[in-house]
C-alpha positions in Angstrom: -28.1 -4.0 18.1 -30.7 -1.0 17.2 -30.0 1.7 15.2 -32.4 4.7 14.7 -35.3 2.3 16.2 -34.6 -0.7 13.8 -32.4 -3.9 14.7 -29.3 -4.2 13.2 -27.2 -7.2 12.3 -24.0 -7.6 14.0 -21.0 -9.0 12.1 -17.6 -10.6 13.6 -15.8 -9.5 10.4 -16.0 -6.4 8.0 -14.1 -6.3 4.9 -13.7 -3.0 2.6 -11.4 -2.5 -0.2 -9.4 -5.4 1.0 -9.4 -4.0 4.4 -10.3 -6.8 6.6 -12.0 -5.5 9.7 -13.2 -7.1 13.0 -14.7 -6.4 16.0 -11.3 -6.2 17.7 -10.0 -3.3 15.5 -7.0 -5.1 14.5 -5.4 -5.6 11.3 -4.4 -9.0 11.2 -6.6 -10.2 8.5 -5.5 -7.2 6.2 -1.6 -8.7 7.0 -3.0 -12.1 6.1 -4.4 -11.4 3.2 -1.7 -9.1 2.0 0.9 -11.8 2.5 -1.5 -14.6 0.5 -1.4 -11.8 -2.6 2.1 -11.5 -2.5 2.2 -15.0 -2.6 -0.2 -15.7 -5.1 1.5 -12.8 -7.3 5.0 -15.0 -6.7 3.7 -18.3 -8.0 1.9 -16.2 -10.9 5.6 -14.9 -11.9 7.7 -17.8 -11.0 9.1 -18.4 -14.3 9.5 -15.0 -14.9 11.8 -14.6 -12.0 13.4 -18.3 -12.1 15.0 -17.0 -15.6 18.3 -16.8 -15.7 18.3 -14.9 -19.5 16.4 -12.0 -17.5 18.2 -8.8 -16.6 18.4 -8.4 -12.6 17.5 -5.1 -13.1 14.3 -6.2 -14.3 13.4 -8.7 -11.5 14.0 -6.0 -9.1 11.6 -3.7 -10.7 9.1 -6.3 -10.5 9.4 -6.8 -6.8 9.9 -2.6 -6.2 6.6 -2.2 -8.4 4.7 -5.4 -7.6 5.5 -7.1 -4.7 5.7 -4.0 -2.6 2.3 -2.5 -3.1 0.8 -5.3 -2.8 2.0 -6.2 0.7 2.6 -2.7 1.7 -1.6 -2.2 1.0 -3.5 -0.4 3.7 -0.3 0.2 6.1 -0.9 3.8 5.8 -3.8 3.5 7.7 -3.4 1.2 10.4 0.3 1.5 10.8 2.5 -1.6 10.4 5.4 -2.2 13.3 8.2 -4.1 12.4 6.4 -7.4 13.8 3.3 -6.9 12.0 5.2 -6.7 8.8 7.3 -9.6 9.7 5.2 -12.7 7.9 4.7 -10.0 4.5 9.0 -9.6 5.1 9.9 -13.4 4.6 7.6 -13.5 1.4 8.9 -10.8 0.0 12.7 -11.9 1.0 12.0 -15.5 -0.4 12.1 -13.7 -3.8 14.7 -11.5 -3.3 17.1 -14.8 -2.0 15.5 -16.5 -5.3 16.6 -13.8 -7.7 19.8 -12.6 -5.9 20.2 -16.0 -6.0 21.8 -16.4 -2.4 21.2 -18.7 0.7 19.5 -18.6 4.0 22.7 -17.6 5.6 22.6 -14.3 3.8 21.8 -11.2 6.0 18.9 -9.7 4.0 19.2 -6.0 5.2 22.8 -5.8 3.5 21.2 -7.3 0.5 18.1 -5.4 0.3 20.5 -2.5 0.6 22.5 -3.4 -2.5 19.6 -4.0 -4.5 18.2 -1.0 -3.5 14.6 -2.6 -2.1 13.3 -0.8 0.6 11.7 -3.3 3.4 8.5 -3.2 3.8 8.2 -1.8 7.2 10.2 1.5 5.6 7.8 1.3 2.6 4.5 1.8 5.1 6.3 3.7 7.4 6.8 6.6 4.4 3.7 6.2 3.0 2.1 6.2 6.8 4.1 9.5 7.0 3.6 11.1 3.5 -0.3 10.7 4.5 -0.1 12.3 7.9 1.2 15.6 6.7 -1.0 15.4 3.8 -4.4 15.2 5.2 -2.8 17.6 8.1 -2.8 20.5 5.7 -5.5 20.2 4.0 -7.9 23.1 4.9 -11.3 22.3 2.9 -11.3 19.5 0.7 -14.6 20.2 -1.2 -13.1 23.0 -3.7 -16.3 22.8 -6.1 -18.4 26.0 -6.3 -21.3 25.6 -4.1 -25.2 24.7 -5.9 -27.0 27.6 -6.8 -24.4 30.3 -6.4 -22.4 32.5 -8.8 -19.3 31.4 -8.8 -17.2 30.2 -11.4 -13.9 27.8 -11.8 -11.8 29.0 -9.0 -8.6 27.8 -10.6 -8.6 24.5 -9.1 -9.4 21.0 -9.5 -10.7 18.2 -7.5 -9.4 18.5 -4.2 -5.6 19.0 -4.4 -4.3 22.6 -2.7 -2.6 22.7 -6.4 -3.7 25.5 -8.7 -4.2 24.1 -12.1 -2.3 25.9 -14.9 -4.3 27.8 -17.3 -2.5 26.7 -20.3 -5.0 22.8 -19.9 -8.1 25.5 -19.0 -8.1 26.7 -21.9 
């Protein structure tokens, strides 16, 4: 391929931030690789969760606040359905069974609900959602005074639509 009058290299596979990319456009190496993390982060707290003088409470946190985000990584952008999510699921479930300490047999919706874990589909369909509107509304996200002009601090910071209290100005 030529680009601007000089040849190009062309790649099958792209990755960036963990996003793995290919010439198809879809995202099954990013669910791949998500599901390996998760995994990897399992067998990393095995022990942790295997013991039985830990609070439930605690294990739960750890798969709300680790687990989660880690398989859940980059669904905002190229949307996870139900079967994409599927292989990240039965990780994450494999846990849950482990520290709910229940069977196969076990529907896992009913005890996802009790536990109050969110399945992972939900989790990237929020965030998918949450980043929609938020991007949506945003006007002009460069709210830095321009070079070379006048202006001063115009009550913001970085690019949130926020105005920053002038108690931390000053």
């Amino acid at each position: 391929m030529t680009l601007q009058g000089r040849k190009v290299n062309s790649t099958d596979q792209y990755t960036y931030l963990s996003y793995i990319m290919n010439s198809k456009w879809n995202a099954s190496g990013t669910i791949k690789n998500n599901k390996n993390k998760v995994r990897k982060a399992v067998y990393a707290a095995y022990s942790f969760l295997r013991r039985s003088d830990v609070l439930t409470a605690l294990k739960i946190k750890f798969i709300n606040s680790v687990l989660m985000p880690i398989g859940c990584y980059g669904g905002e952008t190229f949307g996870m359905s139900e079967a994409r999510c599927k292989p990240i699921q039965s990780e994450i479930d494999k846990v849950i069974r482990m520290v709910a300490n229940v069977g196969k047999s076990a529907a896992m919706e009913r005890i996802r609900d009790e536990l109050g874990i969110a399945s992972v589909f939900m989790r990237t369909s929020t965030a998918r959602e949450r980043a929609y509107y938020k991007w949506k509304n945003i006007k002009n996200m460069d709210r830095r005074p321009h070079q070379g002009s006048d202006e001063g601090p115009d009550g913001h910071l970085g690019d949130r639509e926020c105005p920053v209290d002038q108690k931390i100005l000053h």
